[in-house]
C-alpha positions in Angstrom: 0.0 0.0 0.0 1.5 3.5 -1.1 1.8 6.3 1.6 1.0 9.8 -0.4 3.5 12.4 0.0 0.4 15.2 -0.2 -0.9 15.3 3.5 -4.2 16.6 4.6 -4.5 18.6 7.8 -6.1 16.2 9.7 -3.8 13.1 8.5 -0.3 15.2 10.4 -0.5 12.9 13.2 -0.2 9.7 10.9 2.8 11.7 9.5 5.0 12.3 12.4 4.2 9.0 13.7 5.7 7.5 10.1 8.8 10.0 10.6 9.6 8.5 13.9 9.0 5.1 12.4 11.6 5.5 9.8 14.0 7.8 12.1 14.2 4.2 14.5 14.7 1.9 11.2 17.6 4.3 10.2 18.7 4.7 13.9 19.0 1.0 14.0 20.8 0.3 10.7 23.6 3.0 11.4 24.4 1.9 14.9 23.6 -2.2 14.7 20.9 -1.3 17.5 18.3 -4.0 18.2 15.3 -1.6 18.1 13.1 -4.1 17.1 10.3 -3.4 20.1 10.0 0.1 20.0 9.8 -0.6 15.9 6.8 -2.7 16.8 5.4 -0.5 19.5 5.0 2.7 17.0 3.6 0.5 14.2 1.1 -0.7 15.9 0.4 3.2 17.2 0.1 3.9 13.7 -2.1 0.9 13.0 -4.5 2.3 15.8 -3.8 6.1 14.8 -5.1 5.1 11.6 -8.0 3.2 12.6 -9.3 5.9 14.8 -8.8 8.9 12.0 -10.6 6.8 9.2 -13.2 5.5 11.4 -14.5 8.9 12.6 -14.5 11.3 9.2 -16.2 14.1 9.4 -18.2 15.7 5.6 -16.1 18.0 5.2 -12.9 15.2 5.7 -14.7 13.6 3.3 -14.6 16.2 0.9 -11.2 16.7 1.4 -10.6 12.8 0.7 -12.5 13.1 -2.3 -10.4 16.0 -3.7 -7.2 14.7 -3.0 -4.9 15.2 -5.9 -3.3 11.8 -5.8 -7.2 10.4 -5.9 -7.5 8.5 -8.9 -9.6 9.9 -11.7 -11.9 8.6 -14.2 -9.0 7.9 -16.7 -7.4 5.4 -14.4 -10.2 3.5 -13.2 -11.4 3.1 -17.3 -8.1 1.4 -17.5 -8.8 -0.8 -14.9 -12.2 -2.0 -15.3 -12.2 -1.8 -19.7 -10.2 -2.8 -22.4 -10.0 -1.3 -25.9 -10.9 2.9 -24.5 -11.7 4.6 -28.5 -11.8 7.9 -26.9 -14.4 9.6 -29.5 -14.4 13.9 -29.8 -16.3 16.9 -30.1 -20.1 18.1 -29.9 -19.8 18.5 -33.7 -21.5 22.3 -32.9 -18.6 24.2 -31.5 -15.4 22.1 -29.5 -13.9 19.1 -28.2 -14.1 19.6 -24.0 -11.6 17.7 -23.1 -13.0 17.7 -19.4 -15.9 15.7 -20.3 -14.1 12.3 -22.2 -16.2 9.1 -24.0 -15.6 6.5 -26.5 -16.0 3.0 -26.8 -15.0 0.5 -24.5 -15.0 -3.1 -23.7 -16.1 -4.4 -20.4 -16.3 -8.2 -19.2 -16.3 -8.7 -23.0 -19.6 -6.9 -24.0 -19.2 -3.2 -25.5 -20.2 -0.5 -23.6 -19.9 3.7 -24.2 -17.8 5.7 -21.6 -18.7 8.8 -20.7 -16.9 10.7 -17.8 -15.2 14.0 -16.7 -11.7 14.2 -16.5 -9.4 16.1 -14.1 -5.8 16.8 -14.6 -2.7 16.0 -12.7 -0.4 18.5 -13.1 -0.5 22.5 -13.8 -1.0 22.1 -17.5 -3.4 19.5 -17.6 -5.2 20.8 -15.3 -5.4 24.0 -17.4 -6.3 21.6 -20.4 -9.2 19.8 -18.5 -10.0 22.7 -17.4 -9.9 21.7 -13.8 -13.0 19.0 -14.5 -15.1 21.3 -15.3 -17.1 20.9 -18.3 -18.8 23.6 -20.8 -21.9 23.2 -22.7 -19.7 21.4 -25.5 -18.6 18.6 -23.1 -22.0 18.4 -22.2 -23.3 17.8 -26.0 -21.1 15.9 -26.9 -21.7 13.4 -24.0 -25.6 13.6 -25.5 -24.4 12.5 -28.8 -22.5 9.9 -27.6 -25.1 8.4 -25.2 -27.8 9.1 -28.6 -25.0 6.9 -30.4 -24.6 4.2 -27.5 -28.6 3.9 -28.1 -28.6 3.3 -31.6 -26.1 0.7 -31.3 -27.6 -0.9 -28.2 -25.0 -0.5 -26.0 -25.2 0.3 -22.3 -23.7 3.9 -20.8 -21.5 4.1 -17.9 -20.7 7.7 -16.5 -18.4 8.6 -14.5 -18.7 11.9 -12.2 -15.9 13.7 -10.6 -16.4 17.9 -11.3 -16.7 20.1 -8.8 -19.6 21.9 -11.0 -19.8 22.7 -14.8 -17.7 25.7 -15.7 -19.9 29.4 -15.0 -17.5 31.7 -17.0 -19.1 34.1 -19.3 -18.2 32.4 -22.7 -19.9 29.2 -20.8 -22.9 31.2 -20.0 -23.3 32.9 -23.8 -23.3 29.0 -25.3 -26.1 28.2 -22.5 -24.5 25.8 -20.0 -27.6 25.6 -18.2 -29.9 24.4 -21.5 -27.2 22.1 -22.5 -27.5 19.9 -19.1 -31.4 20.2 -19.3 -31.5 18.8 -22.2 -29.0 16.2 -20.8 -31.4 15.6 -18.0 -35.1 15.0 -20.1 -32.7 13.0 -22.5 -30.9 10.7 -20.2 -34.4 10.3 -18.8 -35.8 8.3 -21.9 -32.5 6.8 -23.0 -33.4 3.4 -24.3 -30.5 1.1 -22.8 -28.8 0.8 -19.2 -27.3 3.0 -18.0 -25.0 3.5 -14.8 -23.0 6.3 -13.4 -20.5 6.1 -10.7 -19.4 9.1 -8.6 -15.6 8.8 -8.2 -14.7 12.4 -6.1 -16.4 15.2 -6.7 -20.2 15.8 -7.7 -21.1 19.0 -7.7 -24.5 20.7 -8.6 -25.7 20.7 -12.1 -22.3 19.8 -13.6 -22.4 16.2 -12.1 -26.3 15.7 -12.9 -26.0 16.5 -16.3 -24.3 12.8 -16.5 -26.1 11.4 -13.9 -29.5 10.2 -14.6 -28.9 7.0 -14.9 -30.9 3.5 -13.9 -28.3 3.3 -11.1 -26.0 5.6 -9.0 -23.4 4.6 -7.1 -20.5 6.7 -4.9 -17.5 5.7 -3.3 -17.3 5.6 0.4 -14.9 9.1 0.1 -16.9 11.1 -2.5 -19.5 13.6 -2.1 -23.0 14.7 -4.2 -24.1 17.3 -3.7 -26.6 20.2 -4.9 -23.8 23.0 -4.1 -20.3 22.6 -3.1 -19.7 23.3 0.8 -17.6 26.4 0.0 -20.2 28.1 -1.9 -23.0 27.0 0.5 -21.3 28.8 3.0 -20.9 31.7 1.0 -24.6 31.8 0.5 -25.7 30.8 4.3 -22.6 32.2 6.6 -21.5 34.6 3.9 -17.5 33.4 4.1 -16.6 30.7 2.4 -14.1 29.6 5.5 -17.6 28.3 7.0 -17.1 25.5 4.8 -16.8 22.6 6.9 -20.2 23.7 9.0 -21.7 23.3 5.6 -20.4 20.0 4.9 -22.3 19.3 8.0 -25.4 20.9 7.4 -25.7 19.4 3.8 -24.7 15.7 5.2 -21.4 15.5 2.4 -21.1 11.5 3.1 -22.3 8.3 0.8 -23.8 6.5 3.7 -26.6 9.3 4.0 -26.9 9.5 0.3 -27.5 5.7 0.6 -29.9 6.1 3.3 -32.1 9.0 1.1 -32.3 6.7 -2.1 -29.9 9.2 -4.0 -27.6 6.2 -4.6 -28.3 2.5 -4.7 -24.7 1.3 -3.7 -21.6 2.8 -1.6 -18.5 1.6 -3.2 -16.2 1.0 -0.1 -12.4 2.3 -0.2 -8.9 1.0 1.4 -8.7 2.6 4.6 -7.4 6.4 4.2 -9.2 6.2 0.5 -8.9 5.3 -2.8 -5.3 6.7 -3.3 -4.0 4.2 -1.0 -4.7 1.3 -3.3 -6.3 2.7 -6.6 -6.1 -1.3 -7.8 -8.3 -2.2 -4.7 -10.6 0.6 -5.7 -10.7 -0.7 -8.5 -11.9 -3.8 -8.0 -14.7 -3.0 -5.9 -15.8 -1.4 -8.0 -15.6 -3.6 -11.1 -17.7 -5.6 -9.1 -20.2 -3.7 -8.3 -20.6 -2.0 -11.5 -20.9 -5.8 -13.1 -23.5 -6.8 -10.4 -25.7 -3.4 -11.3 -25.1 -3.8 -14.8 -26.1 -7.4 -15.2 -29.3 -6.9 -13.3 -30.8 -3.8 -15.5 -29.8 -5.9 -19.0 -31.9 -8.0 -18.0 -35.0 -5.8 -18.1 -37.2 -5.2 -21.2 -37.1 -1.6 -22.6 -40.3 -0.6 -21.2 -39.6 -1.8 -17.6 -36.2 -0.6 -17.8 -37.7 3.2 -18.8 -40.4 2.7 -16.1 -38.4 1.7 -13.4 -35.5 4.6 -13.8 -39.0 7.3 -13.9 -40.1 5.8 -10.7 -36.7 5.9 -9.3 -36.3 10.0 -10.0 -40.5 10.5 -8.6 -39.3 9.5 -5.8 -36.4 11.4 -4.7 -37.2 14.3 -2.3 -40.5 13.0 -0.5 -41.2 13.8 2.8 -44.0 13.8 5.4 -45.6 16.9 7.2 -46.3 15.4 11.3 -48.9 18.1 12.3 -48.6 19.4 15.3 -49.8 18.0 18.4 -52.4 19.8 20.1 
């Protein structure tokens, strides 16, 4: 299991334990020391450290997990679940976004169409994928890709990680807002399964506009939301450095998004999250996607249409308890 070199704030104490950890191996090499019970004795303080930081997030830890830059994206786990990626490009209106990716794919032998957005690693890629946030091009062209998956019968899988779609002004003049509306009616009536897999970030609009699928499902570490905590608190608390109160207040964890209905499965992660052991992510998750996958192929067309309605009607009921007299 790797150890990331990028530390969040509430991982430090895992840190300096490690440093001492190594300061003994080294202390015990250079002067033939047998050190082997104080060795012992600080890994299993990390062992406990660990279990009682990763047992205990809070949201907004969560959020943190799930925007961790060594995290992996959708990119890496398309090479580990499929074979053959045909990355396919542009809306054929205006661009090629390259923060919203599909193509063809192959998994467990049957052909399915990718479509997912796609962060970057370093300072220019980043720049390139424009931080994961798509435009109304990304957005179109993930429409006629999934209009092209139905034609040829093959099932969608989506993958969400963006902390919202882009809101510049040259977004805003090619109508961001109608592109994912459309997105939304037309993933709605899309004739073949479809399944979408939040993999860090989902924020607002920009991570529903590839998300209404037959099945949703989240990793342990990664949030959906309607807002992104920051700008929550910038609406509610007016300062954004109220962020991690509206993690709270918004409930920024899988298990409650399980427990609403929002998704049908929580992906689980190694402990500290997927970074840790991206191959271990990924196999949960190849798992689960083939378990979802292989239960909605199975439906006929009209069951499969009725089924994914009923599961969107039902989102966001609740019940008024009038007050006792």
């Amino acid at each position: 299991m790797e150890t990331p070199t990028y530390v969040l704030e509430f991982e430090k104490p895992l840190r300096e334990l490690s440093k001492q950890l190594e300061a003994l191996r080294q202390q015990s090499l250079e002067s033939n020391l047998d050190l082997k019970g104080e060795v012992v004795a600080i890994e299993e303080k990390i062992e406990q450290t660990r279990g009682e930081i990763y047992s205990n997030l809070t949201p907004w830890q969560r959020v943190q997990i799930a925007r961790h830059p060594k995290r992996p994206y959708a990119l890496d786990y398309i090479g580990m679940l499929c074979e053959d990626f045909q990355e396919l490009h542009g809306d054929r209106q205006f661009n090629d976004d390259r923060a919203l990716i599909g193509g063809t794919a192959f998994f467990n032998g049957h052909s399915v169409m990718i479509i997912a957005q796609q962060k970057g690693r370093d300072t220019k890629e980043k720049i390139a994928r424009n931080f994961g946030m798509p435009q109304p091009e990304g957005y179109r062209k993930a429409l006629r890709l999934m209009k092209l998956a139905e034609r040829f019968g093959l099932p969608v899988l989506s993958f969400i990680d963006t902390p919202g779609a882009y809101p510049g002004i040259g977004s805003e003049e090619r109508h961001v807002s109608e592109a994912i509306a459309v997105n939304l009616r037309e993933m709605a009536m899309l004739e073949v399964p479809t399944i979408a897999v939040v993999v860090g970030e989902g924020g607002s609009g920009g991570a529903l506009g590839i998300g209404v699928t037959d099945r949703v499902l989240s990793f342990e570490n990664s949030y959906y939301s309607v807002i992104s905590p920051e700008g929550c608190a910038a609406i509610l608390w007016k300062d954004g450095a109220a962020a991690p109160q509206a993690a709270e207040a918004l409930k920024l964890n899988a298990a409650t998004l399980l427990e609403l209905g929002v998704v049908d499965e929580v992906v689980p992660e190694p402990m500290g999250g997927a970074h840790y052991d991206p191959e271990a992510a990924g196999k949960a998750l190849r798992q689960s996607v083939q378990k979802h996958l292989q239960e909605i192929r199975k439906l006929p067309t009209a069951k499969l249409l009725d089924a994914r309605y009923e599961r969107y009607r039902k989102l966001g009921v609740f019940e008024e308890i009038g007050a006792k007299v």
